[in-house]
VOPAGU-2260 file (C-alpha; in pm, 1 decimal, decimal comma):
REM VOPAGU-2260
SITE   aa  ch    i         X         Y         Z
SITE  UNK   A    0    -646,2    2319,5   -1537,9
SITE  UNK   A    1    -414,3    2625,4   -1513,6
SITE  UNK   A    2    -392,1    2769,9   -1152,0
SITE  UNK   A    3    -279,6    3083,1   -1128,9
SITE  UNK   A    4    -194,5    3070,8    -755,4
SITE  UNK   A    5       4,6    2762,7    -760,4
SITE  UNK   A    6     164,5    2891,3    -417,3
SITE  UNK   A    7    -163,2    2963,5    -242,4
SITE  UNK   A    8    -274,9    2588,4    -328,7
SITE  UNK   A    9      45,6    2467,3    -161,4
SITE  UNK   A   10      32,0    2664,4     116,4
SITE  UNK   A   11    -341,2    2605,4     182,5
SITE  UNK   A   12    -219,7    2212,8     194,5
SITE  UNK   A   13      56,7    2249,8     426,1
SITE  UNK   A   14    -174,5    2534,8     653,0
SITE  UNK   A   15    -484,7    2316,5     650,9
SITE  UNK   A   16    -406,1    1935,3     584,1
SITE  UNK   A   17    -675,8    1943,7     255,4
SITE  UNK   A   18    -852,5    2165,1      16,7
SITE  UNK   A   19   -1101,2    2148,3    -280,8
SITE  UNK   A   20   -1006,0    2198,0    -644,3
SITE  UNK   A   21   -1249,5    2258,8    -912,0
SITE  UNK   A   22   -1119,8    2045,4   -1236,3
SITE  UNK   A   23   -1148,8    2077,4   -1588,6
SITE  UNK   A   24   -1049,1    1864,7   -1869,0
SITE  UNK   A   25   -1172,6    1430,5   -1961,5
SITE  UNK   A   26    -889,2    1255,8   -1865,4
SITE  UNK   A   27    -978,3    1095,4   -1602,4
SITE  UNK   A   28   -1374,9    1057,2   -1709,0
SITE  UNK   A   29   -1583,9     951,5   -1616,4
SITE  UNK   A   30   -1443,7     868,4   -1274,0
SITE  UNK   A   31   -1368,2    1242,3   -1268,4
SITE  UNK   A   32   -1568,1    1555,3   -1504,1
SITE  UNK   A   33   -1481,5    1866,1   -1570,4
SITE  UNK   A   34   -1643,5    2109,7   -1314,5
SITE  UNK   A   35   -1596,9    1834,9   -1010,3
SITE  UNK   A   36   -1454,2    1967,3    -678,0
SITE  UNK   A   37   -1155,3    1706,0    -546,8
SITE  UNK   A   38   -1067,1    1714,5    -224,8
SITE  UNK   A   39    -664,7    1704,5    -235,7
SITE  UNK   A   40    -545,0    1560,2      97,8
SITE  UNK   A   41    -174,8    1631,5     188,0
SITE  UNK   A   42     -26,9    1341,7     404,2
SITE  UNK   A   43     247,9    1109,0     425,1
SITE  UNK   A   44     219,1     991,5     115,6
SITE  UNK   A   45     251,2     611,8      36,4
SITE  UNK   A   46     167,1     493,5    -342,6
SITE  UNK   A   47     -85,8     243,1    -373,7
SITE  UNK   A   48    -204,9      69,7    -717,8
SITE  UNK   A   49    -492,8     309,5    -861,3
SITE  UNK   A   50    -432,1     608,1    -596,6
SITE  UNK   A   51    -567,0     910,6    -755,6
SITE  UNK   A   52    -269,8    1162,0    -739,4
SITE  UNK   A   53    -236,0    1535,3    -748,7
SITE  UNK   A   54      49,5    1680,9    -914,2
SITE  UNK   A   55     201,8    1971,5   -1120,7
SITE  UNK   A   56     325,3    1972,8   -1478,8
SITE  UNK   A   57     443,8    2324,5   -1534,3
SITE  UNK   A   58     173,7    2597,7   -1363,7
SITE  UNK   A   59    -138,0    2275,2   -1462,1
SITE  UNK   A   60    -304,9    2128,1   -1167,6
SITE  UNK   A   61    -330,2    1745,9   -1276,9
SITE  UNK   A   62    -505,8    1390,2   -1123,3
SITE  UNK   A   63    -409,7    1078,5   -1300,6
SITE  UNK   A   64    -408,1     747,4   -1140,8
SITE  UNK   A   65    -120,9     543,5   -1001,0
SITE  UNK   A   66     -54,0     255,6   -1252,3
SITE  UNK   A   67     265,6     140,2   -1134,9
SITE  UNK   A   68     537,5     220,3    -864,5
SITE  UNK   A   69     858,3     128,4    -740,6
SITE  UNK   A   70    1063,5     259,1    -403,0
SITE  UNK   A   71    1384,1     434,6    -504,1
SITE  UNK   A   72    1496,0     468,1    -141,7
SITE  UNK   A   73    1353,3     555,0     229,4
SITE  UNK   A   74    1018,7     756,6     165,4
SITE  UNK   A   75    1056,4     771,1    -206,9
SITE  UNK   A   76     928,0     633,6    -506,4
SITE  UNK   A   77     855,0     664,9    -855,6
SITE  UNK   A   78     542,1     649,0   -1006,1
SITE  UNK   A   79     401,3     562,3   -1327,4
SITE  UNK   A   80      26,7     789,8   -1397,8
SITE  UNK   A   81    -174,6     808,8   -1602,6
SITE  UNK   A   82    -510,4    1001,5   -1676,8
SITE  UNK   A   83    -814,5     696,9   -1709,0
SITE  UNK   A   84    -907,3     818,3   -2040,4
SITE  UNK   A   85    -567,0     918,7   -2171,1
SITE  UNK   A   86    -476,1     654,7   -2462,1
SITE  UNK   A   87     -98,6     603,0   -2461,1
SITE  UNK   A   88      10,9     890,3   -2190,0
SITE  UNK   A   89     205,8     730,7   -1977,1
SITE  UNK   A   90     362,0     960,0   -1719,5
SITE  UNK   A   91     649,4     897,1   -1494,6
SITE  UNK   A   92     699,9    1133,5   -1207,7
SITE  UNK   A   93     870,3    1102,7    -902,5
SITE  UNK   A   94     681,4    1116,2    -525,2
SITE  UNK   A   95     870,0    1469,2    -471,8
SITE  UNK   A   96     634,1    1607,8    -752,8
SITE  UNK   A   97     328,0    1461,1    -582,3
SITE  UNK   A   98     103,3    1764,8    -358,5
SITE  UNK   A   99    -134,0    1525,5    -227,0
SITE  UNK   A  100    -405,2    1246,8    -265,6
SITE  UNK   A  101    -740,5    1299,4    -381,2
SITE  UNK   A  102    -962,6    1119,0    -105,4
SITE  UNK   A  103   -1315,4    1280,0    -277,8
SITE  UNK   A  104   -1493,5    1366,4    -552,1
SITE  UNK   A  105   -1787,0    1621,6    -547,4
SITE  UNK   A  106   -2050,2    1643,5    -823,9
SITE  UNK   A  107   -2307,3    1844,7    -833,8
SITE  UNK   A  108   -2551,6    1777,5    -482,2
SITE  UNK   A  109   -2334,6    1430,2    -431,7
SITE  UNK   A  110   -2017,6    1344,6    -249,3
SITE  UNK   A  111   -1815,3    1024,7    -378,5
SITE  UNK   A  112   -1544,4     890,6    -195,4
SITE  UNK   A  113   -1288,6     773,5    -448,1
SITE  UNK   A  114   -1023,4     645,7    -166,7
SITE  UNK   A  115   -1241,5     330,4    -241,5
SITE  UNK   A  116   -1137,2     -42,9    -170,4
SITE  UNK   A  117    -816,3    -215,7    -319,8
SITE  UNK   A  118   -1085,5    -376,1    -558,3
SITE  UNK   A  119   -1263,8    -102,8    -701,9
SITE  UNK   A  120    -863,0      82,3    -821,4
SITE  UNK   A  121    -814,7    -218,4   -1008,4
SITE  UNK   A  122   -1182,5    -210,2   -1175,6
SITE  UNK   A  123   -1099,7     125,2   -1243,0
SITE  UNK   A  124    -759,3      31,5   -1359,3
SITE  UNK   A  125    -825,5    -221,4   -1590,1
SITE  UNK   A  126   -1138,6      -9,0   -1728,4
SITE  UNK   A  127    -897,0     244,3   -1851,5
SITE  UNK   A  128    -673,9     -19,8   -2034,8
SITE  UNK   A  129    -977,5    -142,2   -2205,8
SITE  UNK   A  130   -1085,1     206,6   -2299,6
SITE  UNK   A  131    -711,7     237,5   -2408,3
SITE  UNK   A  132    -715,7     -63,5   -2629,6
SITE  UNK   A  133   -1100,1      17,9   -2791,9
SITE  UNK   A  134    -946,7     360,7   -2891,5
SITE  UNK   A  135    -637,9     226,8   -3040,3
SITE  UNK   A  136    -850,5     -26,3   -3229,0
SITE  UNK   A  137   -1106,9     239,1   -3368,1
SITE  UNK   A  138    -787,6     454,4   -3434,8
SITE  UNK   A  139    -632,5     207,9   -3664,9
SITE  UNK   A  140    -904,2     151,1   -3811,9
SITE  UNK   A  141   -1055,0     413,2   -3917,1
SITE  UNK   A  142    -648,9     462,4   -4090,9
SITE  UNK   A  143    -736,8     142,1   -4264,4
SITE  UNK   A  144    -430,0     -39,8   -4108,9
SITE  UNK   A  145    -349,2    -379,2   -3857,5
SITE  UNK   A  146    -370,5    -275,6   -3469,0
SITE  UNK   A  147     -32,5    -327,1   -3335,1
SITE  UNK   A  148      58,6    -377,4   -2986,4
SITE  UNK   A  149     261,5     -84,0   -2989,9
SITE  UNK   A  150     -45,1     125,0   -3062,9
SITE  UNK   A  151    -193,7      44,0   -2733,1
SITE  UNK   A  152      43,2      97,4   -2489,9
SITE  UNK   A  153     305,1     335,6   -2649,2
């Protein structure tokens, strides 16, 4: 999702602690449709496995998950994202890039909390992997040709 007022989102963060982001774009469906409202939270922020991130690439507002991290030194740490639906597209950023958390989802009339339990990021996690690995499979086959390992992950 392109935001035109990149600034004013930033701003709005640092003024107010939080604000709501309409998204577009599937990659992280279904945990997250296009035309949901996120609440981005802007806090001292401390990775955890399968943290929903906010970020920018460019002048595009992005979410992906937090599939690994490591600390690179006192309140910093580099992350590897990616979107749940995204086959392949790995992302590494560092925590600098990072404009906040997203600590809810809005759809519609309902209200989801996705700062859920250490559990349920896992789930969600390993969900994507598997949705990874069915759409590398269908992939090669449909090209008529042996799945490879590298056509998972890479």
């Amino acid at each position: 999702m392109k935001i035109i007022h990149r600034e004013i989102l930033i701003e709005t963060l640092k003024a107010f602690g939080r604000c709501n982001v309409v998204v577009g774009g599937t990659s992280m469906w279904p945990f997250i449709k296009q035309g949901d409202i996120v609440t981005v939270c802007q806090k001292p922020f401390i990775p955890a496995l399968g943290m929903v991130v906010a970020f920018f690439i460019e002048n595009q507002f992005v979410v992906h998950r937090v599939v690994w991290y490591r600390k690179i030194e006192e309140n910093r740490w580099q992350l590897i994202i990616r979107g749940d639906t995204c086959p392949g597209s790995l992302t590494r950023i560092d925590s600098d890039q990072v404009i906040g958390t997203v600590s809810g989802i809005k759809r519609g009339d309902t209200g989801m909390s996705c700062w859920c339990e250490f559990p349920w990021r896992i789930v969600t996690i390993l969900l994507g992997f598997m949705l990874q690995l069915a759409v590398a499979i269908k992939s090669s086959l449909s090209k008529g040709r042996t799945l490879r390992i590298r056509d998972v992950f890479f």
